[in-house]
N, C-alpha and C positions, 0 to 999 in steps of 0.2 A: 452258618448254614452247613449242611450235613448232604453231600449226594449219598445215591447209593452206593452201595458198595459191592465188591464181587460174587457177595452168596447171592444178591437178588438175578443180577446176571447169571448165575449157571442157576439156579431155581427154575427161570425162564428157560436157560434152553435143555433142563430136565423134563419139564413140563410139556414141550409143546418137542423135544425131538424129532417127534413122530412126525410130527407137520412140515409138508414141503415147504421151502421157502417163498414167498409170490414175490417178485421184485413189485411194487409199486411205482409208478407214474408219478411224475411231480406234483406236488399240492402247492401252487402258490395262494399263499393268503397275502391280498395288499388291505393293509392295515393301519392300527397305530398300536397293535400286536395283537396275536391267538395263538393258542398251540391246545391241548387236548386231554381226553379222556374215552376211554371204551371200554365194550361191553358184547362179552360173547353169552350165548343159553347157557342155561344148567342142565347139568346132569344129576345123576341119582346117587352120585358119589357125594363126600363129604365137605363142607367150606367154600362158598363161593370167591374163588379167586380171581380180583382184576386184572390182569397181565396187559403189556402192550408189547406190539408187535414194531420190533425197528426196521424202518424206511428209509432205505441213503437216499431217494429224491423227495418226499414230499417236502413240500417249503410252505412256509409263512411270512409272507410280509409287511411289513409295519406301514402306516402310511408316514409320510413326512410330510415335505412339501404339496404333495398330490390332493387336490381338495376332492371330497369324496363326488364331485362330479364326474372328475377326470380321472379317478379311482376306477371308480366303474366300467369303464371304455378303456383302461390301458390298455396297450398294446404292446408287443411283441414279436414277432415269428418265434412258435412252438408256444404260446400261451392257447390255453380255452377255458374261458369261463365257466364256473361252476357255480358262482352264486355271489349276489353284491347283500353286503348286509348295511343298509345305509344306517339304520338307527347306532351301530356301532365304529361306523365310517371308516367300513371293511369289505374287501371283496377277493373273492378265492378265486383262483385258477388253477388248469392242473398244467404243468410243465413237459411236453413231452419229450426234451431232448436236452441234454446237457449244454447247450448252446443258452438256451434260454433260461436255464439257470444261471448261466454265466452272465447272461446280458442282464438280467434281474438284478445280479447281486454289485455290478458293477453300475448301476443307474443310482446317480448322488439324488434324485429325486427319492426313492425308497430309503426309510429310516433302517429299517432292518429286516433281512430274513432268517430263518427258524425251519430247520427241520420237524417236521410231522410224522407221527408216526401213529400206529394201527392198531387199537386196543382192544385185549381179548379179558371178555370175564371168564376166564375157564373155570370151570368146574370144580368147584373144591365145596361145595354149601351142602348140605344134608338137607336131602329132598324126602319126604315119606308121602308118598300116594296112598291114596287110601281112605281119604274122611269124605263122609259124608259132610251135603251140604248146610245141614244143621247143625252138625259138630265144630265145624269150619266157622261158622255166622258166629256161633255161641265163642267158640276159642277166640274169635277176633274180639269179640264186647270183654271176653276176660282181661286182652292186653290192653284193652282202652280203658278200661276201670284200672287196672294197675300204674298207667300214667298219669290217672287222676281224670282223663277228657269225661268219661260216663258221668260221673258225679256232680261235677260241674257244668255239665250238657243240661240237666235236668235241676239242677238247684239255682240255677242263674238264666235256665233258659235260652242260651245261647244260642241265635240262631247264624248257620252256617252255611245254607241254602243256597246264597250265591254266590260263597266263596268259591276258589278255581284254585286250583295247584296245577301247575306244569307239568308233564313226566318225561324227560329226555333220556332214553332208553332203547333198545334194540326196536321191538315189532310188538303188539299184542293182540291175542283173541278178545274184538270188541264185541263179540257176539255172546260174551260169556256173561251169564245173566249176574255177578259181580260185579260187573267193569260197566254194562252196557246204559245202566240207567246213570249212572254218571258222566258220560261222555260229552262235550259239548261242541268239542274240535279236536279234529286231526290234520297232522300234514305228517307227511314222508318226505323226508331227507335221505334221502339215500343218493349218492350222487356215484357215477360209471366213471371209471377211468380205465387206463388200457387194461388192467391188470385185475379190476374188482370190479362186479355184477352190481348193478343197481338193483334192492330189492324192491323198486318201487314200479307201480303196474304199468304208470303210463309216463314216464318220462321221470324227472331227480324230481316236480315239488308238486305233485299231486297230493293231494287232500283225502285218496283214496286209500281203501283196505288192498291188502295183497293175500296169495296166499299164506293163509297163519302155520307154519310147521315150526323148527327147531327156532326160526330164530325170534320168535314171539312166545319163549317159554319165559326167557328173563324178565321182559316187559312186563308181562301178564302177571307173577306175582309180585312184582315191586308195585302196581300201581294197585292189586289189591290188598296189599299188603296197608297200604295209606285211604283207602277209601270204602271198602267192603260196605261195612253198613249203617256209615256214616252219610250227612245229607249232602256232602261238598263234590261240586263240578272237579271234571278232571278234564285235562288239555291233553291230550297225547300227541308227540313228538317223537317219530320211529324213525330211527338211523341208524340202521343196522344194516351190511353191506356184507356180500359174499366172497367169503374169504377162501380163496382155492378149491373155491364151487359152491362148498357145502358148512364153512362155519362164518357162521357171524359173528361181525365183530362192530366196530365203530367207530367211524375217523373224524377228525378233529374238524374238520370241514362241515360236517354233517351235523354233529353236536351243534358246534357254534350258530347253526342254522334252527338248531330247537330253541335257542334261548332269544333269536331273534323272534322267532314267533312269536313266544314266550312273552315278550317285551312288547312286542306288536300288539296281543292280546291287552295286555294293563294299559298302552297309549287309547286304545280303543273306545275306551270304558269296560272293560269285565272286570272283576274285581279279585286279580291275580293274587294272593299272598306267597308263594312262594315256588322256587322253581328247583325241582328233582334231580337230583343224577347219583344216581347208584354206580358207577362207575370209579375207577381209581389206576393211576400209574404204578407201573411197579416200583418205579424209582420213589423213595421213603424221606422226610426231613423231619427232625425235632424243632426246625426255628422254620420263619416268613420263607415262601419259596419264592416269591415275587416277582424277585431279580432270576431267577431260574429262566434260560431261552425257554422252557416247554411249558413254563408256567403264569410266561407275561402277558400270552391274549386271555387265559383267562382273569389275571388281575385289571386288566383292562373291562372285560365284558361284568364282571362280576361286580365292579363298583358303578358300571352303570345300571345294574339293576337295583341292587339296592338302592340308587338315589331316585329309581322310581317307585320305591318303596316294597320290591320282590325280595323277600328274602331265597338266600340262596342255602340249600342243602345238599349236603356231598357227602358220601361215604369213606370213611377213612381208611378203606381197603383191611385186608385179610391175610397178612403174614405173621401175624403175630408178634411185631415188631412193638415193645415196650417201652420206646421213645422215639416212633416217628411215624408219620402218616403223609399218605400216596398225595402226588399231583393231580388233581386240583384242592384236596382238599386243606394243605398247607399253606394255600393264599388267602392271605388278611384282607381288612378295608381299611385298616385301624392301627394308631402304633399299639393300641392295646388288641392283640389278637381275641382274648375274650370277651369283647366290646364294641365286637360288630355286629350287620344282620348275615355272615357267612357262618355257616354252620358245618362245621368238621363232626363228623359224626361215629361214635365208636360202640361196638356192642356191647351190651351187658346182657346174662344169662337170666330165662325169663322161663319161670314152673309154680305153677299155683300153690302159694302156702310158702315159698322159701325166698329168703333173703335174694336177692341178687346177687351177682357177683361178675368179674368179668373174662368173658367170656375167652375162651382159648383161643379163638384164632385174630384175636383183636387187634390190628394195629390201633396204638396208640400216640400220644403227646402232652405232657405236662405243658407244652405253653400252647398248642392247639388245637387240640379236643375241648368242643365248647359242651360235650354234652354226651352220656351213655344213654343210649336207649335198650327195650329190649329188642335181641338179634336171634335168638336161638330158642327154634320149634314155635316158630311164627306161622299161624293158620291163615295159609293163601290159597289165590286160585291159580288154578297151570290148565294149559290150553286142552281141548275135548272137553268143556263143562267139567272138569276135573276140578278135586283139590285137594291140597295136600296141605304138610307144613315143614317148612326152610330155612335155615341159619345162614345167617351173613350180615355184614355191615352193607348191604344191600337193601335191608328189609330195616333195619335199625332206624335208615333215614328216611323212609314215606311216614314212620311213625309218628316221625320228629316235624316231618309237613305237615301232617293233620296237627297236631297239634298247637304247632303255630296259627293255622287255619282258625283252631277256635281263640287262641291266646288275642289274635290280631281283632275280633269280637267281642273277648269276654271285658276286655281293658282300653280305656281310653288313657290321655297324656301320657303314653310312653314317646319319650324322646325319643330320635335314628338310633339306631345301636343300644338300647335298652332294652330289647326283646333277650340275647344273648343273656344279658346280668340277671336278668329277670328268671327266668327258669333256673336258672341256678341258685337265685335266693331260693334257699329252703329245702333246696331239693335233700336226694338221698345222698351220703357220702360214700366213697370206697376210697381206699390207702391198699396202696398199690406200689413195695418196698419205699414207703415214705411219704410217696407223690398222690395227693389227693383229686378224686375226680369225680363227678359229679352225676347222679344216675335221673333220668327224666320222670318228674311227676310233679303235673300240673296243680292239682289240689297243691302238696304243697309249698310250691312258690308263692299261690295268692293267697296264704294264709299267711305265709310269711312276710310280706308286703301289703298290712291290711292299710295305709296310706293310698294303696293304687284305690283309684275310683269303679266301680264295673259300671260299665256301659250299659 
């Protein structure tokens, strides 16, 4: 296993100098582990970059002994609840004193605590304003024909109606006639601590819209990015939290509170396929991040969705790192990392008429990148009924949800963890000094797997 290393630390504090420091509040998560991922707006500058923001109190705590009854009701002096996630038989607190960290970490009842910390998608993605809404519609049916969804939508019929993908992302304009006719659920996660504004209207888990400004630009085209004018329900999950007033960003508490929904949603009956997060650590690995403190609640959360049959999609971040990719999306289910339903996700460069290729600011991973989508000059929407088009391994993976969306439709007897093999049978190839890697296109995997059954 590979941490990162020192250029990604000055990267971060080149990037974000400018920005005062906010001390943060303790984040205790009791658990049987969590740790995180986040996501600040875009700007009009070039490359969406995940960053996260280090926190010496936030914590996480593992559950042990504690049964998720008594999870829920721990106690303290200097703990306050933020949120019990029972489906993953975990519950966060925020710590407001060193004391209480200290009592936390020395209680033999608690398996372990983890530092939390704050994660910013700063601005690096190439945003162009400017399209019309018919340019935008048509651009988007162009990258779905190029993954193969168009062709197969209509030659096999595929209906997608009441499939649901999750979006766990900052904030979004759901008034945006894009977004709005897909909607089926919302909740806000945004949870206040001493140091960070809840952006949510009426307390941390209202179901309600807030105001939509800077920090419902990310949201907004990542979920139109995966849905635009396609027939599939979208779940929105807004967790985006005010970062020294005025930037949003996205703590691991909040997150982990979208994929309980998330999860909530599929125990329910809706018929979830997969669950979003555009979002990525800076810190970078070429192997399993697993064992990583920041990366064990999500190896925890992440294999319980999958064995509820959610596939999980994560962005492999944007440093252009050509052997490794950001926390969460370096955690497996599987000893074979490309043989699960978690999906690492990496761009590939997308222009009518020309081969692919991949894209410049791609992190990547020969043992776990399951998958190139297109990332670059993606027709999305951005808040004010606006739209534009935006590169990032942001936008790479709503692609990679829809997709699955109809994959999970088009095909019956795929075993757990066959969805992964399966898009790759057939796909397009890129060799990349040596290392081969795989570009998204649905047509043809199921030509190439004419054994699977269609539904």
């Amino acid at each position: 296993m590979e941490a990162v290393s020192g250029r990604h630390t000055e990267r971060f504090r080149k990037t974000y100098r400018s920005l005062a420091y906010v001390a943060i509040a303790g984040m205790v998560l009791l658990t049987s582990d969590t740790k995180q991922a986040h996501s600040l707006p875009i700007s009009t500058s070039p490359i969406v970059q995940t960053i996260i923001h280090p926190s010496s109190q936030n914590i996480l705590i593992t559950e042990g002994i504690i049964s998720p009854n008594n999870l829920s009701q721990y106690q303290t002096d200097g703990l306050r609840q933020l949120y019990t996630y029972p489906l993953f038989d975990m519950a966060a607190y925020e710590a407001t004193t060193e004391q209480a960290l200290s009592d936390v970490k020395d209680d033999d009842s608690i398996h372990a605590v983890y530092n939390s910390d704050f994660h910013l998608t700063g601005s690096s993605t190439t945003v162009v304003l400017g399209q019309t809404e018919q340019e935008t519609r048509d651009g988007w049916d162009s990258v779905m024909n190029t993954v193969g969804i168009t062709t197969l939508a209509m030659l096999y019929h595929v209906d997608v109606s009441n499939s649901e993908i999750c979006f766990i992302d900052t904030a979004y304009d759901t008034s945006h006639p894009a977004i709005a006719p897909h909607v089926v659920h919302e909740e806000c996660n945004s949870s206040e601590t001493e140091d960070i504004a809840s952006l949510c209207t009426d307390g941390p888990h209202p179901a309600s819209d807030e105001n939509c400004s800077g920090e419902c630009i990310h949201g907004t085209m990542v979920a139109s990015a995966g849905i635009m004018n396609s027939p599939v329900k979208a779940s929105l999950f807004k967790t985006a939290s005010a970062f020294g007033g005025d930037v949003p960003g996205l703590k691991d508490v909040d997150i982990l509170a979208g994929f309980h929904g998330c999860l909530q949603r599929k125990i329910d009956g809706h018929d979830v396929v997969a669950a979003n997060l555009s979002a990525s650590h800076y810190s970078t690995f070429s192997n399993a991040c697993n064992d990583v403190e920041s990366a064990k609640p999500y190896a925890q959360v992440f294999k319980k969705l999958v064995k509820n049959g959610i596939s999980v999609v994560v962005s492999g971040g944007n440093f252009s790192e050509k052997n490794e990719v950001g926390i969460p999306a370096c955690v497996v289910d599987s000893p074979e990392p490309l043989a699960d339903d978690i999906f690492s996700v990496s761009s590939s460069t997308y222009k009518v008429g020309e081969a692919p290729t991949i894209a410049s600011f791609t992190n990547r991973s020969a043992l776990l990148t399951s998958i190139f989508a297109p990332g670059t000059d993606i027709p999305v929407a951005t808040t004010g009924n606006y739209y534009a088009t935006a590169s990032g391994t942001s936008f790479s993976a709503p692609i990679t949800s829809l997709t699955l969306a109809y994959l999970d439709k088009l095909l019956v007897n795929l075993a757990p963890g066959e969805k992964e093999r399966f898009i790759r049978n057939g796909a397009l190839q890129l060799n990349d000094n040596g290392e081969v890697f795989f570009v998204l296109n649905l047509g043809r995997s199921v030509r190439g797997k004419s054994s699977i059954t269609i539904s």
